[in-house]
C-alpha positions as CSV (number, residue, x, y, z in Angstrom):
1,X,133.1,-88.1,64.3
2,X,130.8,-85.9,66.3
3,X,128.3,-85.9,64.0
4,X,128.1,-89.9,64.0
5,X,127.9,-89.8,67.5
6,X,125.3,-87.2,67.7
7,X,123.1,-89.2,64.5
8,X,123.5,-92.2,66.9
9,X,122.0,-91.0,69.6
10,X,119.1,-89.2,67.7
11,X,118.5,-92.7,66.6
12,X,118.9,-94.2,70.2
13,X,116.7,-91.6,71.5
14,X,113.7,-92.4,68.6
15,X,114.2,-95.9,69.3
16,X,113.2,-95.5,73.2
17,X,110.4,-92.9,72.4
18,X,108.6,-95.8,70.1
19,X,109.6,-98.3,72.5
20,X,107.8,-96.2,75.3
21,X,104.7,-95.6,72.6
22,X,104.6,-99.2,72.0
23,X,104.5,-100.3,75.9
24,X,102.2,-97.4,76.3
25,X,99.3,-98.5,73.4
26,X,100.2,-102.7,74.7
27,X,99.0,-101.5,78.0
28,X,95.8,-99.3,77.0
29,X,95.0,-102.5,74.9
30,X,95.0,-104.9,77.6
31,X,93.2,-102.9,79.8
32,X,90.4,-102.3,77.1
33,X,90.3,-105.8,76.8
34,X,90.2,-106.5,80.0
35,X,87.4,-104.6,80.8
36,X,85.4,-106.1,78.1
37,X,86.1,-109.4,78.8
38,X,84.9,-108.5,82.6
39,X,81.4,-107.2,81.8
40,X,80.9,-110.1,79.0
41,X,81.7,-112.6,82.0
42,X,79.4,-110.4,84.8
43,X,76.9,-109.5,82.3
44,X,73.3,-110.7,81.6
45,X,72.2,-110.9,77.9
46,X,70.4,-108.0,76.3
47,X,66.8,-107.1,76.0
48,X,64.9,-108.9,73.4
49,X,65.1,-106.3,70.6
50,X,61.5,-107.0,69.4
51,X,59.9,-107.1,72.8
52,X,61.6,-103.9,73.5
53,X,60.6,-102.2,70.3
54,X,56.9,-103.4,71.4
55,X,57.2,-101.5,74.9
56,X,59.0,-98.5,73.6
57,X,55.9,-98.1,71.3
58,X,52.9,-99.0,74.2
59,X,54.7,-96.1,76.5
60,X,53.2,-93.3,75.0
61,X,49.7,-94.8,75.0
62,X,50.0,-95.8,78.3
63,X,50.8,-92.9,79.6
64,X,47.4,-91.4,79.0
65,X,45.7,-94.2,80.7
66,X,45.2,-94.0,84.5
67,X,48.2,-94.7,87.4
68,X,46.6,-98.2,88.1
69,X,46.7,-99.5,84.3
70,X,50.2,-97.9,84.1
71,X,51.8,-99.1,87.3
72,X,50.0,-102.9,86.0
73,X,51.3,-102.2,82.3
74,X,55.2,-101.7,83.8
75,X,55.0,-104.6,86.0
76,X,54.1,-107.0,82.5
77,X,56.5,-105.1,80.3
78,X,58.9,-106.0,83.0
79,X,57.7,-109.7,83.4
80,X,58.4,-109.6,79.6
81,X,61.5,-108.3,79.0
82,X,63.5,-109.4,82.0
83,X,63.1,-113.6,81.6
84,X,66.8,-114.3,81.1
85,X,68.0,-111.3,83.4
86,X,66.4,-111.1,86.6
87,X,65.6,-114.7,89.1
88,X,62.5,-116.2,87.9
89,X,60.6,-116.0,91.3
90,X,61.5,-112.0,90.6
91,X,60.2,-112.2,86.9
92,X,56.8,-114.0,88.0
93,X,56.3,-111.7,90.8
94,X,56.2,-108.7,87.9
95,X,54.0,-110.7,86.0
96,X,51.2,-111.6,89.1
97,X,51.6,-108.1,90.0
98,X,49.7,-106.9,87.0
99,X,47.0,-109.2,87.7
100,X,46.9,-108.7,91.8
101,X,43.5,-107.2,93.4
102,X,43.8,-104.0,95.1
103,X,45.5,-104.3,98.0
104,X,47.1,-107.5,97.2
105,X,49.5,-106.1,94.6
106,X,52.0,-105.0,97.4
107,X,52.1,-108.6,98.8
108,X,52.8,-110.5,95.4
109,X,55.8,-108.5,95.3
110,X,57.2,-108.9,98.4
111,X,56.2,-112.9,98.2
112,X,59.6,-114.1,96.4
113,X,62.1,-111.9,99.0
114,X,61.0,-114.7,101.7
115,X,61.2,-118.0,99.7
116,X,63.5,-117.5,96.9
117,X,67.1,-116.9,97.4
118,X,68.5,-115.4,94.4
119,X,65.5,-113.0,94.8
120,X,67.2,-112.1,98.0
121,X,70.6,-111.9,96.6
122,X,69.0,-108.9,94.2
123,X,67.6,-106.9,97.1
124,X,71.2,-107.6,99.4
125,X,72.8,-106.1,96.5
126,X,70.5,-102.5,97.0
127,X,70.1,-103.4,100.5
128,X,73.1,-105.1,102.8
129,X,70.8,-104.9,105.7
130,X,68.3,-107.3,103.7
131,X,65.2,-109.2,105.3
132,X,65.5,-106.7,108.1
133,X,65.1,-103.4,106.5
134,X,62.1,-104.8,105.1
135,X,60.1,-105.6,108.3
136,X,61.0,-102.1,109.3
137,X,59.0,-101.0,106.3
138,X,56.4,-103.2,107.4
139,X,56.2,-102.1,110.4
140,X,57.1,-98.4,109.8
141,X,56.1,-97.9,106.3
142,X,58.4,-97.8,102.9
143,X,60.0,-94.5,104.3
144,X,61.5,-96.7,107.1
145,X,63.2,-99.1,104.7
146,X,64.3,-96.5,101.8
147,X,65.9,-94.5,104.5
148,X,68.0,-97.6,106.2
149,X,68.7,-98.9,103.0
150,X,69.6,-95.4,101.3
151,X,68.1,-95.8,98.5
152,X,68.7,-92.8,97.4
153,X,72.6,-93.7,96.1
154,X,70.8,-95.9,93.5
155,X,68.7,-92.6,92.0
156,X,65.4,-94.5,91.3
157,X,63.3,-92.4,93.2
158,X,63.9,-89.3,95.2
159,X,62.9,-89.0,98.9
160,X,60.1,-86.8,98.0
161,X,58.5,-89.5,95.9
162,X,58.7,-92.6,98.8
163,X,54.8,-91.7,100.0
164,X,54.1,-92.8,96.7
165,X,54.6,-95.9,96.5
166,X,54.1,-99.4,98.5
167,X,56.2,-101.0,100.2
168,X,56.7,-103.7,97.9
169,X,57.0,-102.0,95.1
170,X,59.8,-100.1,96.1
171,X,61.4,-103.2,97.1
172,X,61.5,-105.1,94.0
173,X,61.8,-102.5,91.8
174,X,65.0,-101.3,93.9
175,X,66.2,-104.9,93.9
176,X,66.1,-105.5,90.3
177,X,67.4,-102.0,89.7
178,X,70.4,-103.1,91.6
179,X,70.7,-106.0,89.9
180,X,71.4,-104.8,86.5
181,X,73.5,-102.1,87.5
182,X,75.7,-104.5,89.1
183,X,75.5,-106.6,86.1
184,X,76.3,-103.6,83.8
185,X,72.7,-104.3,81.9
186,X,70.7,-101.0,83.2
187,X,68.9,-99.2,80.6
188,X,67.1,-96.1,80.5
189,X,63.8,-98.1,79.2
190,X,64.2,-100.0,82.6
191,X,64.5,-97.2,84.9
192,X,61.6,-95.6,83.6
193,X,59.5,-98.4,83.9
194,X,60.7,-99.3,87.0
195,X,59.8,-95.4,88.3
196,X,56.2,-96.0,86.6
197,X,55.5,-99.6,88.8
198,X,56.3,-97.4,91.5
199,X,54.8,-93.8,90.9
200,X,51.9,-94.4,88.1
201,X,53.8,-92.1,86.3
């Protein structure tokens, strides 16, 4: 008799520990799912896989060439791989900038921030103190707007590196940088050339 007993509860006690297994891989599952069905519903579609195959293979080129061409080169890759993932004021901003005479280059960038408001939304997403960190680097200088923004959380460009850049091009290229991340579309091509628009390098 004891030994019935004692077989029944081995078998009670493998029972619970699949029952436990079971409740334990149900819940991974959903979660996994869960999270995938989250960035499919906040995310922005991939890169074109040609366009970025055509960039990739212009980079090391263009790297040779002086900071001017490659600060103009980054803001038409961008312009060309970002048409379906960043506001189109944004994307045609990118795209101007690489034509823009010196001195204007800063200004075509900033242009979209005042009259389009998804443009905005990008930049409130790096910056929650929006339009008015900007006019404090306008007044003050980029410095002024990285530093009330902090900037530095989103690990574009290091404090050391803001005298290197304009005003405006820190401030698209930290608002579309925001933008994907918060979309879960960031990629390592677009960090770097987001750094080059920025730093000719």
């Amino acid at each position: 008799m004891t030994d019935v007993n004692e077989l029944d509860e081995y078998d009670l006690a493998a029972r619970r520990r699949k029952r436990r297994t079971l409740v334990v891989v149900l819940l991974v599952v959903t979660l996994i799912v869960a999270v995938l069905v989250w960035r499919k519903l906040t995310g922005l579609p991939g890169l074109d896989r040609e366009t970025e195959k055509d960039v990739r293979e212009a980079l090391p080129e263009i790297e040779k060439l002086p900071t001017d061409v490659r600060r103009s080169f980054a803001g038409q890759a961008i312009a060309e791989l970002e048409p379906e993932r960043l506001p189109a004021a944004m994307v045609e901003a990118f795209d101007d900038y690489a034509g823009a005479p010196p001195g204007y280059a800063g200004m075509v960038l900033l242009s979209p921030f005042a009259d389009d408001e998804a443009t905005r939304a990008t930049w409130e997403l790096a910056c929650p103190a929006g339009l008015g960190a900007i006019a404090d680097g306008v007044a003050e200088g980029p410095r002024a707007t990285y530093q009330r923004c902090e900037l530095d959380r989103l690990r574009l460009i290091s404090a050391d590196e803001v005298g290197r850049t304009s005003l405006g091009e820190l401030v698209i290229s930290h608002a579309a940088w925001a933008w994907l991340v918060e979309h879960h579309a960031d990629t390592e091509l677009e960090r770097r050339l987001l750094r080059m628009l920025m730093l000719g390098q």
